[in-house]
C-alpha positions as CSV (number, residue, x, y, z in Angstrom):
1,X,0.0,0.0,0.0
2,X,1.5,3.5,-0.7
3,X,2.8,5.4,2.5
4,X,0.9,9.0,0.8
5,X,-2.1,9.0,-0.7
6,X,-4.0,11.9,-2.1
7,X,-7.9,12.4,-2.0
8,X,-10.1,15.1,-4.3
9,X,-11.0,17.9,-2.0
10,X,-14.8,19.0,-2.0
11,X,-16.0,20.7,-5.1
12,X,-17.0,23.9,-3.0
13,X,-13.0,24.2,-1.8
14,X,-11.0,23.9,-4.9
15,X,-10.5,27.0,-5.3
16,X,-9.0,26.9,-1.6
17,X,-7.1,23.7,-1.7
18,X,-5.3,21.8,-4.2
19,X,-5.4,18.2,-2.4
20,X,-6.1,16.1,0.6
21,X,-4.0,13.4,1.7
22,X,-3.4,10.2,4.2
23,X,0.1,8.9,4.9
24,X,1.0,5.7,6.9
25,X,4.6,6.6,7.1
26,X,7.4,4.3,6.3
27,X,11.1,5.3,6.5
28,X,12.3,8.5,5.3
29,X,10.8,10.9,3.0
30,X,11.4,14.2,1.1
31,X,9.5,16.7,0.8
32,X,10.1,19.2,-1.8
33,X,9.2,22.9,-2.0
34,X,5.7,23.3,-4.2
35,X,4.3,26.3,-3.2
36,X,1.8,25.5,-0.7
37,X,0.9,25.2,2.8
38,X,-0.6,22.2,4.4
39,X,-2.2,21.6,7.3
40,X,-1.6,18.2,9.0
41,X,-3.1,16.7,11.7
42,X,-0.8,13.2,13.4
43,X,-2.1,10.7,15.2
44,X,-0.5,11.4,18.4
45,X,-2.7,14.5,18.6
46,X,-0.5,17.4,17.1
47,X,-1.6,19.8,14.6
48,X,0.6,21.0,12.5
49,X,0.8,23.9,9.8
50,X,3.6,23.8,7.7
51,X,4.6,26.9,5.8
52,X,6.0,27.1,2.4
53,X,9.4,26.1,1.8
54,X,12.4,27.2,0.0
55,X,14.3,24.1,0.2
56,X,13.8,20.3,0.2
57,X,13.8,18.5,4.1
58,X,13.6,15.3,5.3
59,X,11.2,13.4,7.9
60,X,10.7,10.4,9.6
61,X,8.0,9.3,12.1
62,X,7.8,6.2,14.0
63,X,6.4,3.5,12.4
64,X,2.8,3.0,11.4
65,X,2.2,6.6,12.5
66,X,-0.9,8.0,10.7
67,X,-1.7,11.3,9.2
68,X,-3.9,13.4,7.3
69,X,-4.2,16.7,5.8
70,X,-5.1,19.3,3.2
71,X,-3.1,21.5,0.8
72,X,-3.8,25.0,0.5
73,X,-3.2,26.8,-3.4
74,X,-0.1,29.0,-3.8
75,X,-0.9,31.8,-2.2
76,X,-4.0,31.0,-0.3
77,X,-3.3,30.3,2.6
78,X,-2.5,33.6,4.2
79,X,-5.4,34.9,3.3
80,X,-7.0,31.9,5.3
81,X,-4.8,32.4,8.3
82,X,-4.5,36.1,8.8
83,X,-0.8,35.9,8.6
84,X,1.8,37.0,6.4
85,X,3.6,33.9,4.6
86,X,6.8,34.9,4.6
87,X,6.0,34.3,8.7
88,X,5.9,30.8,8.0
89,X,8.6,30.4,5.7
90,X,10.3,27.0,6.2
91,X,8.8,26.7,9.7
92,X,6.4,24.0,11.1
93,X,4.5,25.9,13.7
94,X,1.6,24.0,15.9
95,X,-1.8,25.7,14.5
96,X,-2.8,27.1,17.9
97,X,0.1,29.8,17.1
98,X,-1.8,30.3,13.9
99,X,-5.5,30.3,15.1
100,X,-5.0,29.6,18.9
101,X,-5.7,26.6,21.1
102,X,-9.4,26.4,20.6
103,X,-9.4,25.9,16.9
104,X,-6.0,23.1,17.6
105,X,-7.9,21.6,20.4
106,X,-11.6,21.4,18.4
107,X,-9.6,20.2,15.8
108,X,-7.7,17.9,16.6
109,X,-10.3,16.3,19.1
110,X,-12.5,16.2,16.3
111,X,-10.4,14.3,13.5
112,X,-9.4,12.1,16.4
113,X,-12.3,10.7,17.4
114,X,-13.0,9.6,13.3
115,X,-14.1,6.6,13.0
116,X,-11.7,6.3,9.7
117,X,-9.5,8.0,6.9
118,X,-11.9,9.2,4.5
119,X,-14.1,10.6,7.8
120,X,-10.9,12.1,9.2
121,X,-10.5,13.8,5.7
122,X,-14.2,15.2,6.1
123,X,-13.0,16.8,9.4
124,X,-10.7,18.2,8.1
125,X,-12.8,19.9,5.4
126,X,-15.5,21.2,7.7
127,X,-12.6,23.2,9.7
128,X,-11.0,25.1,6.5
129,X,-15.0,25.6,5.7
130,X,-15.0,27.7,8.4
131,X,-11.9,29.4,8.0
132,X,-12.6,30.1,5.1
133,X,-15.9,31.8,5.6
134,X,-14.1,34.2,8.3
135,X,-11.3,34.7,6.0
136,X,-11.3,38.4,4.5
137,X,-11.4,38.8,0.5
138,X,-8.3,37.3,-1.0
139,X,-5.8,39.9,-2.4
140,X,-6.0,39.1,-6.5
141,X,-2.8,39.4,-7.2
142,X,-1.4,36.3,-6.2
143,X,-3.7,34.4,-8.4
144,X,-3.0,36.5,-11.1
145,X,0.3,35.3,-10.6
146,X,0.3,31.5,-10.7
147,X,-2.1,32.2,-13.9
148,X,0.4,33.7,-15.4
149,X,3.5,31.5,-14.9
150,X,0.8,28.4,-15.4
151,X,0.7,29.7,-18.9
152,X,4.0,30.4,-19.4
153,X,6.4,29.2,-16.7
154,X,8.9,31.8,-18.2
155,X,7.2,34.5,-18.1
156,X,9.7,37.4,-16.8
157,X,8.9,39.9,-13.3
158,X,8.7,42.6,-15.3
159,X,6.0,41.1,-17.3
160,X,4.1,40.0,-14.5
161,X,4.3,43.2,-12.7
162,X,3.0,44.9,-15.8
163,X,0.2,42.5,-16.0
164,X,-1.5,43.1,-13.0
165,X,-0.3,47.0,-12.6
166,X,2.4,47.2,-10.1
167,X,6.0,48.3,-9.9
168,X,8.1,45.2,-9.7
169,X,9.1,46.2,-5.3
170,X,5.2,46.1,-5.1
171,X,5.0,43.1,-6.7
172,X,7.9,41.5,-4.7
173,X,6.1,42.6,-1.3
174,X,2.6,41.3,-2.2
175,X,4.2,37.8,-3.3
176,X,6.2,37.9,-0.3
177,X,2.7,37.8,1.9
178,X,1.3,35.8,-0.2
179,X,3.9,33.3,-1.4
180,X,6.5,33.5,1.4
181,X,9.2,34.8,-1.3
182,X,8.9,36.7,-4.6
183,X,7.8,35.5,-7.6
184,X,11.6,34.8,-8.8
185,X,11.8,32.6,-6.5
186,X,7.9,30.6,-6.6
187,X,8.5,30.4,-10.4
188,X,11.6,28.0,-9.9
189,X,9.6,26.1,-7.7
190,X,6.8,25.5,-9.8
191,X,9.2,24.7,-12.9
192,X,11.1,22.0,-10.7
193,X,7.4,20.4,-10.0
194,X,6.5,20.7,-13.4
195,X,9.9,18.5,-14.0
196,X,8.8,16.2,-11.4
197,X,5.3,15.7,-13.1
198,X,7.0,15.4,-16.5
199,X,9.7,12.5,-15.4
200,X,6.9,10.5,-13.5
201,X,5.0,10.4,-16.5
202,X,7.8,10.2,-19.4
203,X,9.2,6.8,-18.8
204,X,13.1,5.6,-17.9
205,X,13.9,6.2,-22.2
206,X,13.5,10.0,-21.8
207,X,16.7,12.1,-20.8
208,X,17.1,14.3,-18.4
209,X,18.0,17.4,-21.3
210,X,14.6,16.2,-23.0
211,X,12.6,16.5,-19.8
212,X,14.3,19.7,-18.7
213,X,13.2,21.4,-21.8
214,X,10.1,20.5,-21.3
215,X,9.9,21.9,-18.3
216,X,11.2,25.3,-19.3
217,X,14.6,25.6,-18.5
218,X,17.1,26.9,-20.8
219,X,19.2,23.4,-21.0
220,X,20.3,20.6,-18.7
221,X,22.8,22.5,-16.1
222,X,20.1,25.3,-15.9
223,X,17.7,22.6,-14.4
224,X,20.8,20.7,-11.8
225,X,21.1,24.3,-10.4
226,X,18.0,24.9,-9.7
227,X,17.4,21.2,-8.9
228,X,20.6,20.9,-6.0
229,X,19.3,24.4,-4.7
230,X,15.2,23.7,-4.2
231,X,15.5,19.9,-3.6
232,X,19.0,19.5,-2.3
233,X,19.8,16.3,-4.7
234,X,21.4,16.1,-8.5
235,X,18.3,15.7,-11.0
236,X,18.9,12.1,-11.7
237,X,18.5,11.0,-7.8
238,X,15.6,13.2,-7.3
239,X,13.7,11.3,-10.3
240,X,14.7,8.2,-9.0
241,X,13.5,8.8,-5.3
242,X,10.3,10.4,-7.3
243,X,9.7,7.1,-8.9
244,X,10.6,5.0,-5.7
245,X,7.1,6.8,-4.0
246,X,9.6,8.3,-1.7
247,X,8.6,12.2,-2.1
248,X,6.0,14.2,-1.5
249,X,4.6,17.9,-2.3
250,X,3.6,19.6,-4.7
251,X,0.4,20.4,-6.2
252,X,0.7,17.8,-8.8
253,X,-2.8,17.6,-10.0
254,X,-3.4,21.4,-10.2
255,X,-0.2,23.5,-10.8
256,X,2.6,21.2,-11.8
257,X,0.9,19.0,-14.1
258,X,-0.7,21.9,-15.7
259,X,2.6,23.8,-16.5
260,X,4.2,20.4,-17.8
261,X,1.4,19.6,-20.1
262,X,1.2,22.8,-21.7
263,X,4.9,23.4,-21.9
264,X,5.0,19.8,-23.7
265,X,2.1,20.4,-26.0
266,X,3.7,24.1,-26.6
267,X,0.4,25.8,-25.5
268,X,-0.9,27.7,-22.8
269,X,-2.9,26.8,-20.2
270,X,-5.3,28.8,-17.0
271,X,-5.2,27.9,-14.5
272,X,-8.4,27.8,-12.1
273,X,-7.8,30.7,-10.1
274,X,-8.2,30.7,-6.0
């Protein structure tokens, strides 16, 4: 049985979330930087938000230890939680110093006493229902954003400042609370996910310069860079752990597998925004 498993999340929250998810861990894992924020609750009672990350860390939990949670959009969940993201930035904080230790405790009572995974998963849902109902209107911007480099994974800060009217230090500080970092910086992400998506799906006869291309980078040492910097591993092991089941993040069914299909097809794609 696979260790992670990801659900569909509720039609009413996709624009909120891109997944939910289970894990029954076993041994170590990567997780590598996608953009998001999840939310996880374990089963020794712990709550956990864990804030977008900028480089590629590893975990391991005792064996058999269960978990569920849910996967916020780029750029969502600040909003959601009130907080700047940049706050969060490779941190896992307990969600009572997010939303205080009612909203922990009701929480993590609740999806406790679940009878099962898919009821834990419901939990779950319920909760960001309400957060997001006391949430205030999302800035646009942010959305606008992953749009944009959905279409066109390339696309420059100068462009994307124009687009949605700002000067490129406004732009920087509204990614920054939105995102965590700037949009230099969520745009290599997102490219390294897309190259993820691309090598899961291509088979073992397609190179590494094929797949890179594919994904937008400029040529094969353009895409180790980037690769050693976000998930801390050459390109070659970071496919192979990929295809061992032995990673997780990223938005695969949303963002990543968005950008790779329209970068392989040469078209552009939208992205649903939220």
């Amino acid at each position: 049985m696979a260790w992670y498993v990801a659900a569909p999340v509720a039609p009413d929250l996709s624009r909120d979330l891109v997944t939910a998810w289970t894990v029954r861990t076993e041994g170590r894992h990567r997780l590598v930087p996608d953009g998001c924020v999840d939310v996880l609750w374990i089963d020794n009672g712990t709550v956990w938000v864990c804030g977008p990350e900028t480089s590629a860390w590893s975990f391991r939990l005792p064996p058999g230890t269960q978990a569920v949670g849910v996967r916020f959009r780029p750029g969502r969940a600040s909003a959601v939680f009130k907080i700047a993201a940049h706050e969060l930035r490779d941190r896992r904080v307990a969600l009572e110093d997010v939303l205080g230790s009612r909203a922990h405790r009701l929480l993590a009572e609740q999806v406790g006493y679940a009878a099962d995974e898919a009821a834990r998963l419901r939990v779950m849902e319920d909760h960001v229902r309400r957060w997001v109902a006391e949430a205030p209107v999302a800035d646009a911007v942010p959305a606008a954003v992953v749009r944009m480099l959905t279409r066109d994974i390339g696309t420059s800060i100068t462009a994307l400042a124009d687009a949605v009217g700002l000067g490129e230090r406004q732009l920087h500080r509204r990614c920054l609370t939105a995102f965590g970092y700037g949009a230099a910086t969520l745009r290599r992400i997102l490219r390294l996910q897309g190259f993820l998506e691309l090598a899961r799906t291509a088979g073992d006869v397609t190179g590494l310069a094929t797949l890179a291309a594919a994904a937008g980078y400029t040529d094969q040492p353009h895409l180790s860079r980037d690769c050693r910097a976000i998930a801390g591993i050459s390109p070659r092991a970071l496919v192979a752990e990929a295809r061992a089941g032995r990673l997780t993040g990223g938005p695969y069914d949303q963002v990543s597998r968005r950008i790779s299909s329209a970068r392989s097809a040469g078209r552009p794609l939208a992205l649903v925004s939220g």
